[in-house]
C-alpha positions as CSV (number, residue, x, y, z in Angstrom):
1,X,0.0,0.0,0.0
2,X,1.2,3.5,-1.0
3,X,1.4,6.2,1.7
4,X,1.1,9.7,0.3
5,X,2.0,12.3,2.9
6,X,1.4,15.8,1.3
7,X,2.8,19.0,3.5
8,X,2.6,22.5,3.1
9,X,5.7,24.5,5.0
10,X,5.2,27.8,6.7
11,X,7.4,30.6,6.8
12,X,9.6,32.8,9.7
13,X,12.6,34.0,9.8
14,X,15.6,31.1,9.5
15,X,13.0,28.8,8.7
16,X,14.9,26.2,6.1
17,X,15.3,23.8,8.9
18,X,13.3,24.5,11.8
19,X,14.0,21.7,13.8
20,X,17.9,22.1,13.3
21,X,17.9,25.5,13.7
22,X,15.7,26.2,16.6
23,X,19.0,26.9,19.0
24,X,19.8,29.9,16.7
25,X,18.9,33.2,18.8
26,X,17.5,34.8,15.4
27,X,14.2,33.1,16.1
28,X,13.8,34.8,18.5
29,X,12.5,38.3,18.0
30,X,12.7,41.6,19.5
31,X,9.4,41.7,20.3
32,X,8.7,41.1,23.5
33,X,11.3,37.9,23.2
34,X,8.1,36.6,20.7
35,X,9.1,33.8,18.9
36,X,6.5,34.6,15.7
37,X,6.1,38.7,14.9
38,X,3.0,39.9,13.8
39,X,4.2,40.5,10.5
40,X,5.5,36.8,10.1
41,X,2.2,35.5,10.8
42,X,0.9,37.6,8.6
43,X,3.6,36.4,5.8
44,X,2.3,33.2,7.0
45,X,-1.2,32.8,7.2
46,X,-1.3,34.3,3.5
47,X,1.4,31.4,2.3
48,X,-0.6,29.0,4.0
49,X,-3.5,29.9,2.1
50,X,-2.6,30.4,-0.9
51,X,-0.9,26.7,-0.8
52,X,-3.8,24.9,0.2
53,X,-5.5,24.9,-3.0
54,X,-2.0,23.3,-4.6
55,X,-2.2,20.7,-1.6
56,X,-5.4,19.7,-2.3
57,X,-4.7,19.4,-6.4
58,X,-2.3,16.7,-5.4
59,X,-4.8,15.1,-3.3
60,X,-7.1,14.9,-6.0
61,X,-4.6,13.4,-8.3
62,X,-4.4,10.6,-5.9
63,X,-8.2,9.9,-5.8
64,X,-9.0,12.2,-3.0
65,X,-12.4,13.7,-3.5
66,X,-13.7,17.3,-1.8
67,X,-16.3,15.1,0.5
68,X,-13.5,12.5,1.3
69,X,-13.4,13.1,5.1
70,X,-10.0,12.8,6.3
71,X,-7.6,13.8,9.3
72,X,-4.8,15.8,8.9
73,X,-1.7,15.8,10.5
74,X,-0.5,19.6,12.0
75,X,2.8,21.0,12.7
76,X,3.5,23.7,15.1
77,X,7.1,25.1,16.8
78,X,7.9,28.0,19.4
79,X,11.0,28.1,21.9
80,X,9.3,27.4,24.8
81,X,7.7,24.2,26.5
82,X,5.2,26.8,28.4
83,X,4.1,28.1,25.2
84,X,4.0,24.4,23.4
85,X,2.1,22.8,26.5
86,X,-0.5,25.9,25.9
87,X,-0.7,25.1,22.3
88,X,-1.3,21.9,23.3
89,X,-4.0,22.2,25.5
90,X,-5.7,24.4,23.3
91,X,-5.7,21.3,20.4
92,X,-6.7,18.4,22.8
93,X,-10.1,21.1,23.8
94,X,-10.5,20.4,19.7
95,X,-10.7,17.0,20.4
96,X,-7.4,16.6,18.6
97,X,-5.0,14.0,19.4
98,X,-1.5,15.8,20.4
99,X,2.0,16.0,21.6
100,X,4.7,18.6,22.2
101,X,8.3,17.7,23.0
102,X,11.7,19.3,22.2
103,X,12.4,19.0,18.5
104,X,15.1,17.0,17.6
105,X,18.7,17.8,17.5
106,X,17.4,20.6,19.4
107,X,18.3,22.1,23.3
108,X,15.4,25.4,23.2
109,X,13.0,24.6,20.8
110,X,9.9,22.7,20.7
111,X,7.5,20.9,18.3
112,X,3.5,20.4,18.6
113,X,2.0,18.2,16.7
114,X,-0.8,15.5,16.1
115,X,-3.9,14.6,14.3
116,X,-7.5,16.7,14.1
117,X,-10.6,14.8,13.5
118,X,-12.1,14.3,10.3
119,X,-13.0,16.9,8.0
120,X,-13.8,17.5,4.5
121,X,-11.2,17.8,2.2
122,X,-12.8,20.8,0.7
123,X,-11.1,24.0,-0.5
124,X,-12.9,26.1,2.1
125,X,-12.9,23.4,5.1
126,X,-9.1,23.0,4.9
127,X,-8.5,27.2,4.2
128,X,-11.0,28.0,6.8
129,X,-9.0,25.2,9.1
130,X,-5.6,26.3,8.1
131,X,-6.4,30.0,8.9
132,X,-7.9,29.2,12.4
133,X,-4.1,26.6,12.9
134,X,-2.9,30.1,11.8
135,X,-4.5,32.2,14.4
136,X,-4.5,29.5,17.2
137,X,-0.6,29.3,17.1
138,X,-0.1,32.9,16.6
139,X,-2.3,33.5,19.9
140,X,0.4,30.9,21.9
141,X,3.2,32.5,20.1
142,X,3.6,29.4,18.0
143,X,4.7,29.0,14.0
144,X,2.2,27.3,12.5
145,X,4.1,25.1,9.8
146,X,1.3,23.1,8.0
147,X,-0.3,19.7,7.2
148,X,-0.2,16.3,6.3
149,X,-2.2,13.2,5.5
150,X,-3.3,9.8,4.6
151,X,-5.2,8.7,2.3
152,X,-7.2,6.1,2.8
């Protein structure tokens, strides 16, 4: 069986390798020590956006139909475990299934991620969803970094 996993990256600043550069002051800002600025979420949530409906062509090409319900797979990193066990919290109230830890090769920055519950693999579900990941990370001074999934 054939596993397609499709993702679409975010954007900050120093962002080719999140994970392996999380120890790297630079992402941190000078904003209050904020990990995502207002005008990199901003950058972001339009990027997002904009890439879901290319996500979702490639889904198609593999069979997956707008009503096709599926989960999807989320990806979230800041520099704090406070701020990543908030995150968190604020995904399980979704009825999400997650987990934060440190990301690897990593000693300051941290990784949320997990799996929502069904939706629609429609253009609006998955923009409406991607914008509210947007604004939900944003408000725990999180980088939303995009999504994933299975088909079935």
């Amino acid at each position: 069986m054939t596993i397609l996993l499709l993702i679409s990256c975010g954007q900050t600043t120093n962002k080719d390798s999140k994970e392996n550069s999380m120890d790297k002051t630079t992402n941190i800002t000078q904003d209050n020590n904020r990990y995502v600025t207002e005008e990199s979420f901003k950058n972001n949530i339009q990027k997002q956006v904009d890439m879901t409906p290319q996500t979702l062509d490639r889904l198609r090409k593999a069979g997956v139909s707008a009503d096709k319900e599926l989960k999807l797979e989320f990806f979230f990193y800041t520099n704090s475990d406070d701020k990543a066990k908030k995150l968190a919290d604020a995904l399980a109230k979704l009825s999400y299934s997650v987990e934060h830890r440190l990301a690897a090769e990593s000693k300051t920055g941290f990784v949320i991620t997990g799996w929502t519950t069904k939706m629609k693999m429609s253009e609006d579900v998955v923009k409406k969803w991607t914008k509210e990941m947007c604004q939900l990370g944003y408000k725990f001074d999180c980088d939303y970094d995009g999504w994933g999934t299975q088909p079935e």
